[in-house]
C-alpha positions as CSV (number, residue, x, y, z in Angstrom):
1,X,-22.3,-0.7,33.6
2,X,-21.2,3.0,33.6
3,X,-17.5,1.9,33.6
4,X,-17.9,-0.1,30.7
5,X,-20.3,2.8,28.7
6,X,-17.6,5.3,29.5
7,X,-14.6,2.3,27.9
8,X,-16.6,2.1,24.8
9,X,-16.6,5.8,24.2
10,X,-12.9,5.9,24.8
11,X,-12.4,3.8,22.2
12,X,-15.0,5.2,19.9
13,X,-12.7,8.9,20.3
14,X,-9.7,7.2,19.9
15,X,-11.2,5.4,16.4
16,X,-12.1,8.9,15.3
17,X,-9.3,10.4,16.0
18,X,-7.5,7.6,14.4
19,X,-9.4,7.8,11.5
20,X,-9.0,11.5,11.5
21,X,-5.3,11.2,11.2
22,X,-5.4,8.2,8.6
23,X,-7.5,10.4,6.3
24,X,-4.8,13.8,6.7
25,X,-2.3,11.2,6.1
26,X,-3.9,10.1,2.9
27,X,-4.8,13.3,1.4
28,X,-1.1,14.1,1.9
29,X,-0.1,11.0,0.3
30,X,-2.7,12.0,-2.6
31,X,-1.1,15.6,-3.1
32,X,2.6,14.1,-3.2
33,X,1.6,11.4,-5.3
34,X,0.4,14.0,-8.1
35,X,2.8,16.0,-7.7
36,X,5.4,13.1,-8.5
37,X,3.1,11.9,-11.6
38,X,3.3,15.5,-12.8
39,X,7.4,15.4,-12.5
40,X,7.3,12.4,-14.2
41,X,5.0,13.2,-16.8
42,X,7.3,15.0,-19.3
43,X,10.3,12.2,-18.7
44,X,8.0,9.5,-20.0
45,X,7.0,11.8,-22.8
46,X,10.4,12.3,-23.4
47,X,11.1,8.1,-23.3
48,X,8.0,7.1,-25.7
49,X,9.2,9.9,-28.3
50,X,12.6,8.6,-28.1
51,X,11.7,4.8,-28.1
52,X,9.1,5.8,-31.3
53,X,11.6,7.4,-32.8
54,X,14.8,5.1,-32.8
55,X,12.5,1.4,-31.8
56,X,11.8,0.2,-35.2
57,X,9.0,-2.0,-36.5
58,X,9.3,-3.1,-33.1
59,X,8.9,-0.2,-31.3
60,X,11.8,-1.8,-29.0
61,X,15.0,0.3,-28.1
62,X,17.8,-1.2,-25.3
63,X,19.6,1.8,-23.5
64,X,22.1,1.7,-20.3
65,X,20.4,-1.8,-19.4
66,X,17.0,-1.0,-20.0
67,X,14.6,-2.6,-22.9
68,X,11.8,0.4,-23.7
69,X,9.0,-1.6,-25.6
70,X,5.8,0.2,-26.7
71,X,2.6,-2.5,-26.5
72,X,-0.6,-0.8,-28.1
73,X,-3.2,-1.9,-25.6
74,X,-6.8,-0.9,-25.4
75,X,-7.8,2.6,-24.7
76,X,-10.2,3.8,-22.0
77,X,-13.6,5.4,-22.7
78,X,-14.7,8.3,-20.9
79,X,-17.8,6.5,-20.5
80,X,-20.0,9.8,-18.9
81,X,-18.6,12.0,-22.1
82,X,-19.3,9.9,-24.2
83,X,-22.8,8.8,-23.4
84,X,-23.9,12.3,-22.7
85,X,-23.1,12.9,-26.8
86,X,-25.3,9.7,-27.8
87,X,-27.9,9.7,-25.3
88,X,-28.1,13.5,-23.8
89,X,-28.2,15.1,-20.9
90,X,-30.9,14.8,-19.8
91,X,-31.2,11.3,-20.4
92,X,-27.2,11.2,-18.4
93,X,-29.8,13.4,-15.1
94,X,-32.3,11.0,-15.1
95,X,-30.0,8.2,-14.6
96,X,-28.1,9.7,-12.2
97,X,-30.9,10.5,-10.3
98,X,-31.8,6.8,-10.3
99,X,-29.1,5.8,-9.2
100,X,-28.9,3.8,-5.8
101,X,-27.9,6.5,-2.9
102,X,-25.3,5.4,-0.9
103,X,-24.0,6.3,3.1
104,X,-21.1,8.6,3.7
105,X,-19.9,9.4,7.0
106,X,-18.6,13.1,7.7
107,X,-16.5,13.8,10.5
108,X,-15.9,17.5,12.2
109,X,-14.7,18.5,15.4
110,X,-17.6,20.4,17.8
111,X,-16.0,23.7,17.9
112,X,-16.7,23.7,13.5
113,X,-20.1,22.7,14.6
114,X,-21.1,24.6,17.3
115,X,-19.8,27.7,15.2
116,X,-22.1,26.6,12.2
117,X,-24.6,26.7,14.1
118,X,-24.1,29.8,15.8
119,X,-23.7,31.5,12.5
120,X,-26.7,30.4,11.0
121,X,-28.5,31.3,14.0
122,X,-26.8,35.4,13.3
């Protein structure tokens, strides 16, 4: 019984640490990934100007192989913004008060606890 106790915890610290290393990986991935939007940012600029400028009624240019079309699509509200200017804020509070609290799990190694702790108790 004490073998198999002592098996589960194993794999309990190995699924943390697991999980620990997923999540560096992902806020790494995050970081790179902005930084790679922000490169690309002024190129696309740079390819809807052109593709405004030389596409026509169409708004359709063909360059080196490549056909840049513009398609108007439906824009995006910044639903928070904008109900904060029709309803208020305090109104925008009180729901978010209400709304449904959820779980999240926080993960810290000991030593970042044990010296919390100890400082609180200073």
């Amino acid at each position: 019984m004490a073998k198999k106790i002592a098996e589960e915890e194993d794999v309990l610290a190995i699924q943390i640490k697991h999980y620990l290393e997923l999540e560096d990986n992902r806020k790494t991935l995050n970081r790179l990934a902005g930084s790679v939007e922000r490169q690309g940012d002024p190129i696309y600029e740079d390819l809807l100007e052109h593709t405004r400028a030389n596409g026509g009624v169409e708004k359709e240019v063909v360059h080196a192989g490549y056909r840049l079309t513009i398609h108007t699509v439906e824009g995006t509200v910044k639903w928070k913004d904008e109900f904060i200017k029709l309803a208020g804020a305090a109104m925008a509070e009180d729901l978010q008060s209400k709304a449904e609290k959820r779980e999240k799990l926080e993960i810290e190694p000991l030593a970042a606890v044990v010296a919390s702790k100890s400082r609180k108790a200073a």
